[in-house]
C-alpha positions as CSV (number, residue, x, y, z in Angstrom):
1,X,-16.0,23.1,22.5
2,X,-19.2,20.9,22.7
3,X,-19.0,17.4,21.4
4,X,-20.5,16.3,18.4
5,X,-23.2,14.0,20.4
6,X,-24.3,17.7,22.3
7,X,-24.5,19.2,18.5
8,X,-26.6,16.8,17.4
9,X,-28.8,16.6,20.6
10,X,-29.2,20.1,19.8
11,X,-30.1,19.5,16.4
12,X,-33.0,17.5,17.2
13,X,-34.3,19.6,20.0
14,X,-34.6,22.6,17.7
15,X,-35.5,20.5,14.6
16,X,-38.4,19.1,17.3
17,X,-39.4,22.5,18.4
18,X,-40.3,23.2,14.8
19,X,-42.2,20.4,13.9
20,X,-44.3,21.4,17.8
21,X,-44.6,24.7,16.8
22,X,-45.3,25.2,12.7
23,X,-46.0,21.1,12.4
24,X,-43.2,20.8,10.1
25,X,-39.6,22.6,9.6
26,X,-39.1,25.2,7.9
27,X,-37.8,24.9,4.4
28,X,-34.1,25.3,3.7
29,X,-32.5,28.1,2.1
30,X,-30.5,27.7,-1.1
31,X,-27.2,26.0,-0.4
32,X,-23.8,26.1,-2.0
33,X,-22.3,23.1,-3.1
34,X,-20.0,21.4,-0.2
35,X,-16.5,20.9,-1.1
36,X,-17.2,16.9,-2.5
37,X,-19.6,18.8,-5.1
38,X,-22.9,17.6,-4.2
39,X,-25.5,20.5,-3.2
40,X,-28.6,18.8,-1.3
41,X,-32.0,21.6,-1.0
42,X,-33.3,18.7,1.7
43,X,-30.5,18.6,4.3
44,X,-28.2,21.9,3.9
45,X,-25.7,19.5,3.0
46,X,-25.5,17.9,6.2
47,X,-26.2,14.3,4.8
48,X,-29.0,14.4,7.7
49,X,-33.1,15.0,7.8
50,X,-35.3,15.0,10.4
51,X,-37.5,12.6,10.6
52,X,-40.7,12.2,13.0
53,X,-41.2,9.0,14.5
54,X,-44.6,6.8,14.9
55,X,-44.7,8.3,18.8
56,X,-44.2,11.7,17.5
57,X,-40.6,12.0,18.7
58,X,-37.9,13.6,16.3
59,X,-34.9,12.0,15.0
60,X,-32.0,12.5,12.6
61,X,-31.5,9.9,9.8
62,X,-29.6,9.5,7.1
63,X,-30.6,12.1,4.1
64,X,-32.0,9.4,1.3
65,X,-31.3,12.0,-1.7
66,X,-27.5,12.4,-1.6
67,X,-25.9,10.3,1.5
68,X,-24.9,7.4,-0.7
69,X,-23.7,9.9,-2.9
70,X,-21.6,11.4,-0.7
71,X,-20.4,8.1,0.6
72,X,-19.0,7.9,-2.6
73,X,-17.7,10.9,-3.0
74,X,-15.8,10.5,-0.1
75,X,-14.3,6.8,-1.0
76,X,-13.0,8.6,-4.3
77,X,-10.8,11.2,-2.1
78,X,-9.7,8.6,0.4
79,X,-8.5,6.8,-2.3
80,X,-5.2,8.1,-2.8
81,X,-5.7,9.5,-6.2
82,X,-5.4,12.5,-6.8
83,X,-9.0,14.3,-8.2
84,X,-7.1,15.7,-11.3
85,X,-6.7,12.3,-11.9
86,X,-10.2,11.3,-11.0
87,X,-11.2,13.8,-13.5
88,X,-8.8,12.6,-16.5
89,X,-8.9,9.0,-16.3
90,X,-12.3,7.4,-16.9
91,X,-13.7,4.5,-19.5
92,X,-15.5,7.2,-21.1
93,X,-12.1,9.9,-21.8
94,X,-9.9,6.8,-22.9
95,X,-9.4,6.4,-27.1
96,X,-9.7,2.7,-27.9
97,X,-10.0,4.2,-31.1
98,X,-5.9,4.7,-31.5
99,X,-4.8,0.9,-31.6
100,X,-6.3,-2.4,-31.3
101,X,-4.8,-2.8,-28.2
102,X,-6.2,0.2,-26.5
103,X,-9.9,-1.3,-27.8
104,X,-8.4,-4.6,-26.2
105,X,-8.3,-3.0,-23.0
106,X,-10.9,-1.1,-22.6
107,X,-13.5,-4.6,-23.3
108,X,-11.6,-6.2,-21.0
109,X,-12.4,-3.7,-18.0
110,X,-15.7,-3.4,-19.1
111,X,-16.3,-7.6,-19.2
112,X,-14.4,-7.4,-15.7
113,X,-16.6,-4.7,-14.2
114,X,-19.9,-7.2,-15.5
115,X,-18.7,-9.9,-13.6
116,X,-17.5,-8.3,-10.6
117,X,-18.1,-9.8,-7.3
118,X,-17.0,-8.4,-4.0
119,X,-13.7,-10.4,-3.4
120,X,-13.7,-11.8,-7.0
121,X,-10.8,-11.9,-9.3
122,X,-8.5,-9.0,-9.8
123,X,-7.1,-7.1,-12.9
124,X,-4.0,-6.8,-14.8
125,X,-1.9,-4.8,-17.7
126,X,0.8,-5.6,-17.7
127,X,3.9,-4.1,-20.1
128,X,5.0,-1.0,-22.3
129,X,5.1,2.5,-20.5
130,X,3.1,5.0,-22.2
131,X,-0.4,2.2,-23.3
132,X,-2.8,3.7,-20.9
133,X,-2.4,1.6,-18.0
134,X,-2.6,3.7,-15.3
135,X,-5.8,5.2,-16.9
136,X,-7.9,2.2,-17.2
137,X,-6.7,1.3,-14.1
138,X,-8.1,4.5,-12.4
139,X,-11.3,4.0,-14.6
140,X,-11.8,0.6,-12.8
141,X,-11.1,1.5,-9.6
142,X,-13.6,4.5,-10.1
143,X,-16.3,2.2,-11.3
144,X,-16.2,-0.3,-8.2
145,X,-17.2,2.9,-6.0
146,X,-19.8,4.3,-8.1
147,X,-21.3,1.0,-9.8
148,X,-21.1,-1.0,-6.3
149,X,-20.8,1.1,-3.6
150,X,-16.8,-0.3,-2.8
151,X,-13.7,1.2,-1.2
152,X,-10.9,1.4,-3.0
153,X,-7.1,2.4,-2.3
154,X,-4.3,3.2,-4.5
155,X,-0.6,1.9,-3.9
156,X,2.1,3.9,-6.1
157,X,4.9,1.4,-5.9
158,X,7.2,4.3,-6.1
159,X,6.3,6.2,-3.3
160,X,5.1,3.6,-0.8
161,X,7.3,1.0,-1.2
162,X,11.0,2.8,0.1
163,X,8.7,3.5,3.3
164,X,7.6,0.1,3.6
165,X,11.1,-1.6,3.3
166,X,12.6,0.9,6.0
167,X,9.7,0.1,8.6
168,X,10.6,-3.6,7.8
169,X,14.1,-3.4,8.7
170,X,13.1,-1.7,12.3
171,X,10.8,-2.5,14.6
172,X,8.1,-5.1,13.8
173,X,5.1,-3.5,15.2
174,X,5.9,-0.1,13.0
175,X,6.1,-2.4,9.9
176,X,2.4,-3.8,10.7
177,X,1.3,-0.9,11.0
178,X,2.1,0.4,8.1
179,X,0.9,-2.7,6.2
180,X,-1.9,-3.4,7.5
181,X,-4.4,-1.4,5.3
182,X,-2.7,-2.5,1.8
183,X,-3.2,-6.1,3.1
184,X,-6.4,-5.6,4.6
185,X,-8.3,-3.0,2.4
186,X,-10.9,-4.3,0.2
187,X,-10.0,-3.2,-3.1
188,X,-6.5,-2.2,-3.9
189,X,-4.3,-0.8,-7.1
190,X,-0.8,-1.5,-7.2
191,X,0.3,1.1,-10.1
192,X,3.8,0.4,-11.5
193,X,5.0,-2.8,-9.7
194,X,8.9,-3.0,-9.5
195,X,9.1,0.5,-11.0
196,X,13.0,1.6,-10.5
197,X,13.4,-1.4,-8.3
198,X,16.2,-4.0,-9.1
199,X,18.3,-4.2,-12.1
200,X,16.8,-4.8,-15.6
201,X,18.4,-5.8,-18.8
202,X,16.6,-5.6,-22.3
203,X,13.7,-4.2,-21.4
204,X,13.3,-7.2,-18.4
205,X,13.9,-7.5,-14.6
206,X,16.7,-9.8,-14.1
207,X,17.2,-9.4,-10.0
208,X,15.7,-7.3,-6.9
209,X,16.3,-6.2,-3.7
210,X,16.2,-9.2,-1.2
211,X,14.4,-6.4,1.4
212,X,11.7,-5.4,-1.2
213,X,11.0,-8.6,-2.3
214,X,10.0,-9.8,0.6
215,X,7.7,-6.6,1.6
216,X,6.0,-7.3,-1.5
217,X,5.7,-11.1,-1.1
218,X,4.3,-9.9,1.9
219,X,1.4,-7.8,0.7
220,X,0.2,-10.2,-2.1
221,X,0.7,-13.0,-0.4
222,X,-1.9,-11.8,2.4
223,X,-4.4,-10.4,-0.2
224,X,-4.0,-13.9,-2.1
225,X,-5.0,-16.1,1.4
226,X,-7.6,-13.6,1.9
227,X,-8.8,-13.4,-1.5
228,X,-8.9,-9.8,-1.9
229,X,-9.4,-7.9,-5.3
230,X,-6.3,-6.4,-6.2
231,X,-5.8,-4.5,-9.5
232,X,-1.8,-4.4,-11.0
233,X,-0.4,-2.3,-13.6
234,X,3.4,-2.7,-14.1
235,X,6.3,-2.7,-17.3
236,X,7.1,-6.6,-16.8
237,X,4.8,-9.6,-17.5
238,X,4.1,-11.7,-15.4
239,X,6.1,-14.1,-16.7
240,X,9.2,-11.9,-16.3
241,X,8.1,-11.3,-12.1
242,X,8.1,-15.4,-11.7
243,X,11.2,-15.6,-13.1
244,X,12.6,-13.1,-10.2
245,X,10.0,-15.3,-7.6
246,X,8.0,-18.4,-8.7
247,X,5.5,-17.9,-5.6
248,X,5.0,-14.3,-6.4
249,X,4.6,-14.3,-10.0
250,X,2.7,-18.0,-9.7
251,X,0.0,-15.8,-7.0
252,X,-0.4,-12.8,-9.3
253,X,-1.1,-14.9,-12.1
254,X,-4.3,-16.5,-10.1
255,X,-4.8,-13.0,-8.8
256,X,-5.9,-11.6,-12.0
257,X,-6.4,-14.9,-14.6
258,X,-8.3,-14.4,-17.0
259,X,-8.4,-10.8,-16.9
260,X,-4.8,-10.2,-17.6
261,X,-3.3,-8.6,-20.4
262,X,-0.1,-7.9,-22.3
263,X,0.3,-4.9,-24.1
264,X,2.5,-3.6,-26.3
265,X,3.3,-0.6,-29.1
266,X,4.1,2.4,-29.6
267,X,4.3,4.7,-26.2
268,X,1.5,7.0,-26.7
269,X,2.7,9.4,-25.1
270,X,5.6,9.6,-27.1
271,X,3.5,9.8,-30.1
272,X,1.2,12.8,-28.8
273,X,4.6,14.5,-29.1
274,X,4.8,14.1,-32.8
């Protein structure tokens, strides 16, 4: 199979036999959306033209009507959300309409994607299942890739986290490893911190796993010292989590100050229901 330098070389040299023969390339025929959606007439959705050169040689460049769109594109499936998801959860498809606190919400994403800065402060909801979290919370993470251009990665607790304990009770280089692009990426969403971990009473975390704890101490800790954007959605305030750990919950808290919220009411959800 050739390599992809060889399929490009030949690229060029047929793209520069063209423009010697006719004095340009030929036009493209229709094209079919690729699978990220975005159908290009200029490069055949390649994400590449040919361009010619002041000396009159040929090169390949960078297609200027839809590469940074599929640069996006692809950040959004890298993510780790799931497209349905994509497609559900966005400022535009969430109500602030049914409570005050939805409204609540929703301004305080939109003031937080105003003043976003690469690096800057992070984002928080923080309490009752069933408020929306996990949709603004996509919504955000959506907006840093299409308003700025950012990466953007997404952490279920739940899923990631039994992994993640496991490598840390075997061998060390397999647990940094596995760490190292929560710690490292540029954006990251935690979605449902301390889901199912620990024991809770009255609605409130009252002790954790020693393990867990300290994989998560882990991750913030590094994205704190590094000053990382991280984005947290999770059923106990902040408050509650420093109870559990001062140094965690003290490091979330300047994680995502002032753009922290409570919220509480009725599971909306539960209401859809009737």
């Amino acid at each position: 199979m050739e390599s992809m330098k060889d399929s490009v070389m030949a690229m060029i040299n047929d793209l520069a036999a063209q423009v010697k023969q006719n004095g340009k390339v030929a036009a493209p025929e229709p094209v079919k959306p690729a699978k990220d959606g975005i159908a290009c007439q200029r490069c055949g959705n390649t994400g590449w033209v040919a361009i010619t050169r002041d000396d009159g040689t040929v090169a390949m460049a960078h297609c200027p009507d839809c590469f940074e769109r599929r640069q996006v594109a692809h950040r959004l499936r890298t993510s780790g959300i799931s497209p349905k998801d994509y497609e559900r959860y966005t400022l535009v498809s969430f109500d602030e309409s049914r409570s005050e606190t939805a409204k609540k919400m929703k301004d305080m994403a939109e003031n937080w994607l105003k003043g976003h800065t690469p690096g800057g402060t992070g984002f928080g909801l923080f309490g009752r299942s069933g408020m929306g979290k996990t949709h603004i919370c996509i919504a955000v993470c959506q907006e840093l890739t299409r308003r700025f251009g950012e990466p953007h990665f997404y952490f279920s607790y739940r899923a990631e986290i039994p992994s993640l304990v496991k490598a840390s009770r075997s061998y060390s280089d397999d647990y940094d490893a596995a760490m190292r692009k929560w710690k490292t990426c540029q954006n990251l969403y935690i979605d449902d911190l301390f889901k199912f971990s620990g024991r809770v009473e009255s609605g409130k975390l009252v002790a954790i796993d020693r393990d867990e704890l300290k994989v998560v101490f882990d991750l913030i800790n590094a994205r704190y010292l590094n000053h990382l954007t991280t984005i947290f959605s999770s059923e106990y305030s902040v408050g509650n989590l420093a109870r559990i750990d001062e140094a965690l919950g003290s490091r979330i808290y300047e994680m995502v100050n002032p753009y922290a919220l409570r919220v509480d009411g009725q599971n909306q959800r539960l209401a859809r229901l009737g």
